[in-house]
C-alpha positions as CSV (number, residue, x, y, z in Angstrom):
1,X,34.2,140.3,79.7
2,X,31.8,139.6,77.0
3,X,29.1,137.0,77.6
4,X,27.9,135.5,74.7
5,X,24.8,135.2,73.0
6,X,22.6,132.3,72.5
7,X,23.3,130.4,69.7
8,X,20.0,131.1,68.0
9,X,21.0,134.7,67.8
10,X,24.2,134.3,66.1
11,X,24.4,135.5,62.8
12,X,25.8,133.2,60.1
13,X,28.4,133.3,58.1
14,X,28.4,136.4,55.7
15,X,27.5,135.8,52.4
16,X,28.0,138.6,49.7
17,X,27.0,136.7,46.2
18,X,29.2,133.6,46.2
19,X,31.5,135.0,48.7
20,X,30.9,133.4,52.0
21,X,33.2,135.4,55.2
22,X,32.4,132.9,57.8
23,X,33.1,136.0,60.7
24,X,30.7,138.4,59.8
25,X,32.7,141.4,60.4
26,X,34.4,144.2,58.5
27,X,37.4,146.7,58.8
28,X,35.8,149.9,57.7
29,X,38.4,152.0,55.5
30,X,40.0,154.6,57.1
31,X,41.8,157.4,55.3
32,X,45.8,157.0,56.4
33,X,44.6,154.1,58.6
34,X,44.0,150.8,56.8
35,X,46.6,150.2,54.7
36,X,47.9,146.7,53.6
37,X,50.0,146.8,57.1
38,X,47.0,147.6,59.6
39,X,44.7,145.3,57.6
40,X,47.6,142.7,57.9
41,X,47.9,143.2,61.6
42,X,43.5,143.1,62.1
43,X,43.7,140.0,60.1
44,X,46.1,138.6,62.0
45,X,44.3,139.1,65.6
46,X,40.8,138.1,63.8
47,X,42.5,134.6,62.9
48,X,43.8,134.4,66.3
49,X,40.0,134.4,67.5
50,X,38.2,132.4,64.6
51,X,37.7,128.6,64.7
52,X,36.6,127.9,61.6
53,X,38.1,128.5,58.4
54,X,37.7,131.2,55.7
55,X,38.6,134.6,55.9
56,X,38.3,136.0,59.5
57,X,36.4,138.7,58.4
58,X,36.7,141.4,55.4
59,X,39.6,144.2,55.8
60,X,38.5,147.0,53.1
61,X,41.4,148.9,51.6
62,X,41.3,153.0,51.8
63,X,38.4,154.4,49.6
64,X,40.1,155.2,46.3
65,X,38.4,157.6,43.8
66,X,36.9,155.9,40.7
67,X,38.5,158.5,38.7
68,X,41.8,158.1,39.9
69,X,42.0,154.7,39.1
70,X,40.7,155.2,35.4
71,X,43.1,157.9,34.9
72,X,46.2,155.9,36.7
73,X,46.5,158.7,39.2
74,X,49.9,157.7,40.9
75,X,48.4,158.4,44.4
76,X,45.8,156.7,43.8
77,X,47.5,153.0,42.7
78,X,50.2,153.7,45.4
79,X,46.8,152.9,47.9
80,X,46.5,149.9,45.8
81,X,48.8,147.5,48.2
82,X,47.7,144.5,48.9
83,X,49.2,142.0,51.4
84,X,50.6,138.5,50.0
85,X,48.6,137.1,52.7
86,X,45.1,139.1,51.8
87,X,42.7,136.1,50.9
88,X,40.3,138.3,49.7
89,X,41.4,142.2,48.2
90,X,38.3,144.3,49.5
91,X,38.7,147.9,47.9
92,X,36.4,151.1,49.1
93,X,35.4,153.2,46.1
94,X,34.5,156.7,45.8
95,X,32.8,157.9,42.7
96,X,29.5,160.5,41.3
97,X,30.0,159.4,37.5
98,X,28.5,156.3,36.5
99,X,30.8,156.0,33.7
100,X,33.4,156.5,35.7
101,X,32.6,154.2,38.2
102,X,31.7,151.0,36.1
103,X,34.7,151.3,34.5
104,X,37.0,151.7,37.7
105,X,34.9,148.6,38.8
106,X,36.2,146.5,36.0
107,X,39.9,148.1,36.7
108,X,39.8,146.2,39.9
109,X,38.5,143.3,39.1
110,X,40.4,142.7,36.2
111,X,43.7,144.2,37.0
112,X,44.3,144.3,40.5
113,X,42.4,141.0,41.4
114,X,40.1,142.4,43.6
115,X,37.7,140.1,45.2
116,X,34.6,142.5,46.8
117,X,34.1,146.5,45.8
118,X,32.5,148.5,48.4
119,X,31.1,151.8,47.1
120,X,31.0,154.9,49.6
121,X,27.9,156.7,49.8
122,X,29.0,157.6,53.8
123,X,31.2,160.0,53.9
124,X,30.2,163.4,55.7
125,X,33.4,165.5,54.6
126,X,32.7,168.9,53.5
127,X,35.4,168.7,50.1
128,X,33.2,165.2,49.2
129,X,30.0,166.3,49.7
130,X,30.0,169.7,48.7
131,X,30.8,168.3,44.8
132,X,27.7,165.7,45.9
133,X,29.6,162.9,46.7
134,X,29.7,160.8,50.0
135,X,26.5,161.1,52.2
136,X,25.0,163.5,49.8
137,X,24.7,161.7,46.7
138,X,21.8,159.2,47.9
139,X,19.4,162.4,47.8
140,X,19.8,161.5,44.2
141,X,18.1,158.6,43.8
142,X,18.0,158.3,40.2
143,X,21.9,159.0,40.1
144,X,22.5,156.4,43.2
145,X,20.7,153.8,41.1
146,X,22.8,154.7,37.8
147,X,26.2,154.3,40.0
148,X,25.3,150.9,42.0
149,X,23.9,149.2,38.3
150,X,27.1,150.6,36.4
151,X,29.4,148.7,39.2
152,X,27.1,145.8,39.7
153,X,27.3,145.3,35.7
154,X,31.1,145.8,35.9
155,X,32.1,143.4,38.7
156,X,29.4,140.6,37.3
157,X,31.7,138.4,34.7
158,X,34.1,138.2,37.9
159,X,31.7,137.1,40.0
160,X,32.6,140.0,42.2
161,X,30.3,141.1,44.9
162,X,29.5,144.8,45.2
163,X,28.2,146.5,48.3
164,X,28.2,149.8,49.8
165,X,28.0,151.5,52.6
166,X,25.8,155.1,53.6
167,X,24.0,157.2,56.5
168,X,20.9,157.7,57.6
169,X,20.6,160.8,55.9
170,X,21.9,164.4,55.0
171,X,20.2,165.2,58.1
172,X,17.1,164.7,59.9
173,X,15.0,166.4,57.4
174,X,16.8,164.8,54.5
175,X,16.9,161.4,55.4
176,X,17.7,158.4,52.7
177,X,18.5,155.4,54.0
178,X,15.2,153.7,53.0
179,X,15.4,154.3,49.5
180,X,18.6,153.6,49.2
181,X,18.4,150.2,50.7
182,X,15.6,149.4,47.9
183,X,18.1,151.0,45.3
184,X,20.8,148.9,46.3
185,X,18.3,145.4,46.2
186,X,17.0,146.7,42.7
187,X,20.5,146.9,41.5
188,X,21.9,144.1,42.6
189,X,24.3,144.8,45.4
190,X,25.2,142.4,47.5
191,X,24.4,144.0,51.1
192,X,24.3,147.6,52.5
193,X,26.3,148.8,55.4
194,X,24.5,151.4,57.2
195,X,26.2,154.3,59.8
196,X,23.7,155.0,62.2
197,X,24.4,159.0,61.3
198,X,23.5,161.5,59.4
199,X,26.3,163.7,57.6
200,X,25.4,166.4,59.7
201,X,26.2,164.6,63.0
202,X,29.9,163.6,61.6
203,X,30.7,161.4,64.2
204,X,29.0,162.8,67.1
205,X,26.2,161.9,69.2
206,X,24.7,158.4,69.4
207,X,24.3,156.4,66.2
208,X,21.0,155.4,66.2
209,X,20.4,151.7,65.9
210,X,16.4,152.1,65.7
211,X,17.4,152.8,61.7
212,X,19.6,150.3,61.6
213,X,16.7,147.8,62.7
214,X,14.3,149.8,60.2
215,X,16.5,148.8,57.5
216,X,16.7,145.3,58.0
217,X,13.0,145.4,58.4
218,X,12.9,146.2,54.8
219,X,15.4,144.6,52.6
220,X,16.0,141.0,51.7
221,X,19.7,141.9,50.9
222,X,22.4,141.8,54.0
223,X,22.4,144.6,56.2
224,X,25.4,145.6,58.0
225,X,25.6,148.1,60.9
226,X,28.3,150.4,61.9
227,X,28.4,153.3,64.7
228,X,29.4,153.3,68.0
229,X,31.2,150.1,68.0
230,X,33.9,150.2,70.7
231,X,33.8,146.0,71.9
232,X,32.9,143.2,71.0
233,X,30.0,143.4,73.8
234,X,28.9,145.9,71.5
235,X,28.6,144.0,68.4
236,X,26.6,141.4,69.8
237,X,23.9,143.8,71.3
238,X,23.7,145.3,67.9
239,X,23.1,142.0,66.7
240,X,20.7,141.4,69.2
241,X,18.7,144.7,68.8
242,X,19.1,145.3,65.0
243,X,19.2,141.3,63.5
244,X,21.9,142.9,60.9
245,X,23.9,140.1,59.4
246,X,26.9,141.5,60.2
247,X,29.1,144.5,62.2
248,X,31.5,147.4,60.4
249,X,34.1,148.5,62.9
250,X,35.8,152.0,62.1
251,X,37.6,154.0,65.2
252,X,36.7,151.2,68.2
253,X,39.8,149.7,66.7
254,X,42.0,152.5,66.4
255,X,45.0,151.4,69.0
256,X,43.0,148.2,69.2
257,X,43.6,145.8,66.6
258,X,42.6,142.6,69.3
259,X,39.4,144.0,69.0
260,X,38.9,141.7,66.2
261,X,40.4,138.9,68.0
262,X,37.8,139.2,70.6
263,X,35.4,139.9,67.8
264,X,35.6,136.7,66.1
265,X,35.5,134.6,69.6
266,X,32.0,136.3,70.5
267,X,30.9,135.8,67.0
268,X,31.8,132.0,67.6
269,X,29.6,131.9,70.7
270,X,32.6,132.2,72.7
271,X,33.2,134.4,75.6
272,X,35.4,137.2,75.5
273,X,38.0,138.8,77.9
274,X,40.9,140.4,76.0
275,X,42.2,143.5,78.7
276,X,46.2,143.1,77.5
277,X,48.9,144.4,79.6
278,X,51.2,147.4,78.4
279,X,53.6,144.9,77.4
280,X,51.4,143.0,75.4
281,X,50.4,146.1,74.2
282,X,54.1,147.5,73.3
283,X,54.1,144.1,71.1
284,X,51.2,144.6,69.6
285,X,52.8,148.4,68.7
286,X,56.1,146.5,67.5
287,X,54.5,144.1,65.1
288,X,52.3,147.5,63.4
289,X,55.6,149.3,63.2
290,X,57.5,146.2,61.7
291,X,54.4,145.4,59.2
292,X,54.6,148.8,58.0
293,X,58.3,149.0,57.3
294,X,58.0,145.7,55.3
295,X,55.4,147.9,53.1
296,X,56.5,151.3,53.4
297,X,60.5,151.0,54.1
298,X,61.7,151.9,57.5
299,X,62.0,155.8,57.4
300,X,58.6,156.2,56.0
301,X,56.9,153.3,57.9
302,X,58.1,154.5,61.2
303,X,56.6,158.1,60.8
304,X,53.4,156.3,59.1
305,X,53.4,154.6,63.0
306,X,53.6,157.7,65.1
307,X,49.9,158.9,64.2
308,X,48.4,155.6,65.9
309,X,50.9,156.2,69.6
310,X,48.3,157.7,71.2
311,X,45.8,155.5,70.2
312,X,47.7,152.7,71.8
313,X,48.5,154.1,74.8
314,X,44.9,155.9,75.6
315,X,44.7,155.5,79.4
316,X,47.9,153.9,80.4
317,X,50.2,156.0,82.7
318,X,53.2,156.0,80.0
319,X,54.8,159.7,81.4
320,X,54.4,163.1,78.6
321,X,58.4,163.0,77.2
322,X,58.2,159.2,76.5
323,X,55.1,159.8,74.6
324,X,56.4,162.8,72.9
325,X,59.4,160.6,71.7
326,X,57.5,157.8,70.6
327,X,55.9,160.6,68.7
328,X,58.8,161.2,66.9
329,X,60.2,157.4,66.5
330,X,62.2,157.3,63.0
331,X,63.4,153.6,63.4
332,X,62.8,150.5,64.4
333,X,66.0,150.5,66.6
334,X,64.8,153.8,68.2
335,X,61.2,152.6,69.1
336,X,62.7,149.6,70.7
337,X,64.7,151.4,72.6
338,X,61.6,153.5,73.9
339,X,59.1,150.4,74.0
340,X,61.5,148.6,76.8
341,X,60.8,152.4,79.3
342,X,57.1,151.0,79.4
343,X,55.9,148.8,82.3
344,X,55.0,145.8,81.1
345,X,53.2,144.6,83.9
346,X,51.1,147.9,83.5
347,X,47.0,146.3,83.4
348,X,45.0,147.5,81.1
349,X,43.0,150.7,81.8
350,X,39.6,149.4,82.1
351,X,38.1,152.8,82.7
352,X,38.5,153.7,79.0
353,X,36.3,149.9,77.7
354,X,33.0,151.7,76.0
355,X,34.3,154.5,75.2
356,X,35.1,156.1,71.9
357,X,38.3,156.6,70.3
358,X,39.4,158.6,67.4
359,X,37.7,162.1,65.9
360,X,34.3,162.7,67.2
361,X,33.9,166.8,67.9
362,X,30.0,168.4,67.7
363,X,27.6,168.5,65.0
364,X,27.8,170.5,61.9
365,X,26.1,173.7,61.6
366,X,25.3,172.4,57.9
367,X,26.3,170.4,55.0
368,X,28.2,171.7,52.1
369,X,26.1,170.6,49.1
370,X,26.5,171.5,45.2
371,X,23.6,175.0,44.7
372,X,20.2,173.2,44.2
373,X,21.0,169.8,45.9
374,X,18.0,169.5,47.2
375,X,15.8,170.7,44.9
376,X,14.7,166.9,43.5
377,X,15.7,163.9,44.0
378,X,16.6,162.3,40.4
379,X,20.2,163.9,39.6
380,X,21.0,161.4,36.4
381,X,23.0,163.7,34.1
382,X,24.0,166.4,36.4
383,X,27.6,165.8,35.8
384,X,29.1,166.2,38.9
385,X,32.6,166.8,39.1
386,X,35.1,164.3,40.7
387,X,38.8,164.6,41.4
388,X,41.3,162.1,40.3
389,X,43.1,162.6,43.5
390,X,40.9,163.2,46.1
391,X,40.8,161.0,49.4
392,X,39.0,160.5,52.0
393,X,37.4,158.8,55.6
394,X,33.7,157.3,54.6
């Protein structure tokens, strides 16, 4: 159970340009995750939870590469799915051309109606930031400054807002979340989402809030804070410790998609006590599997749904060979079949609130980076290669 904070603590609604998201919370993308079926279902839970009206938060499509989209890469417009009930299309971009980026910017806006463009500068993956992308390409601040302006200018005669999202650092030597909250303010973005990591941590270890707070500290623009986000409880102490304007949620929600139920009741002053039963659970499942059908087609929907089993049943007593076939589920017939073997009654594990879901592992020994990354900090003109193709988790 979630107490919540005074009232005088509450951030406001969060306003990116003239868009105004009355819950100030966001679905970070996740590669193979958020698709228009999981953003459907988050949405769906965050409305449960809101009481006012307006878009119960932002649900951010999977980071698509700039150059994909310029060069109609058929992968990359097949990410392009939006929901008929999506209020507002938020798209994650990846891109290390300027060029390349302003003009994917305008692709979006124009073409694909798309109402806020997130650019990734937080993504730790050796293939992204080995060619300088991701979490590496803020140690370029010239280049960072040339991208941001080159969207910003894109998105402008569609009022679109643009923010993005980064880490502390490369790593603790290497750190770059200070200039690039000032870059980001110079160039007009809307806010900055920051992961309290470096691209060396990955996800492990503690994300480190003290930043977070650092970076409000020092820009007028919206800050936004992600890491180690796993309830709502947690939001609100960020809140409370950091004053960011708003929360990004990434893997606390894996399995979880109530999360931004109770999410919007806490940001509404409202307590929160969401523990479902398995059965409320196996719903929960059956609505993510039907959603994705409606996109996908049965066949390819149902094995798009067997990735997130164990994520919904983390902690619950459901035996090996039921989870095995639930594993394997290649219809909607099937997994109802398999569904009605849980206990509904089951309560909900309460040992596993807190703790953290999804890929963590240990530190990287290093960070792949182009020869000479860090030899200065400027990088306009260094032509840096980017694949039409490529995909990623920020």
């Amino acid at each position: 159970m979630t107490a919540a904070l005074r009232p005088a603590l509450l951030p406001g609604p969060l306003r990116l340009g003239s868009l105004e998201v009355p819950t100030p919370v966001v679905l970070a993308p996740m590669a193979g995750i958020t698709n228009a079926a999981y953003r459907r279902l988050c949405r769906e839970q965050g409305a449960l939870g809101a009481e006012v009206a307006g878009p119960p938060g932002l649900y951010v499509c999977e980071m698509i590469t700039s150059r994909g989209l310029v060069e109609q890469d058929a992968m990359t417009l097949a990410m392009l799915t939006f929901d008929p009930l999506e209020d507002v299309r938020s798209v994650q971009l990846y891109g290390t051309d300027p060029a390349y980026v302003g003009k994917a910017t305008e692709i979006l806006c124009a073409e694909h109606g798309v109402g806020h463009v997130d650019l990734n500068f937080g993504c730790p993956v050796p293939k992204v930031t080995r060619k300088g992308g991701g979490a590496a390409l803020p140690w370029k601040r010239g280049l960072l400054s040339e991208i941001l302006e080159a969207a910003v200018r894109a998105a402008a005669p569609y009022d679109v807002p643009v923010t993005m999202k980064t880490r502390k650092g490369i790593d603790d030597d290497h750190l770059t979340y200070r200039d690039a909250g000032r870059i980001a303010q110079e160039s007009g973005c809307a806010a900055i989402a920051l992961h309290g990591r470096t691209a060396i941590q990955g996800y492990s270890g503690e994300a480190d809030w003290d930043a977070i707070a650092d970076l409000v500290s020092r820009v007028e623009i919206p800050v936004l804070g992600n890491g180690d986000l796993w309830e709502a409880s947690d939001a609100l102490r960020m809140v409370e410790a950091t004053g960011v304007a708003g929360v990004v949620v990434g893997r606390g929600c894996l399995g979880r998609p109530w999360l931004f139920r109770d999410l919007a009741a806490a940001f509404a002053g409202r307590t929160v006590a969401t523990l479902p039963t398995l059965g409320e659970v196996s719903t929960m499942m059956r609505r993510h599997a039907e959603l994705l059908s409606e996109h996908m087609g049965e066949e390819r929907g149902c094995k798009e749904f067997r990735k997130h089993v164990p994520w919904y049943l983390k902690g619950f007593g459901a035996g090996g060979d039921l989870r095995r076939s639930l594993g394997l589920v290649s219809s909607l017939a099937d997994l109802d079949r398999l569904l009605a073997d849980l206990d509904p009654s089951e309560p909900f594990p309460v040992r596993e609130l807190g703790t953290p879901r999804g890929r963590q592992g240990g530190p990287r020994k290093g960070v792949a980076l182009p020869e000479g990354w860090l030899d200065d900090t400027d990088g306009t003109g260094c032509g840096l290669r980017e694949d039409a193709g490529e995909t990623s988790g920020g």
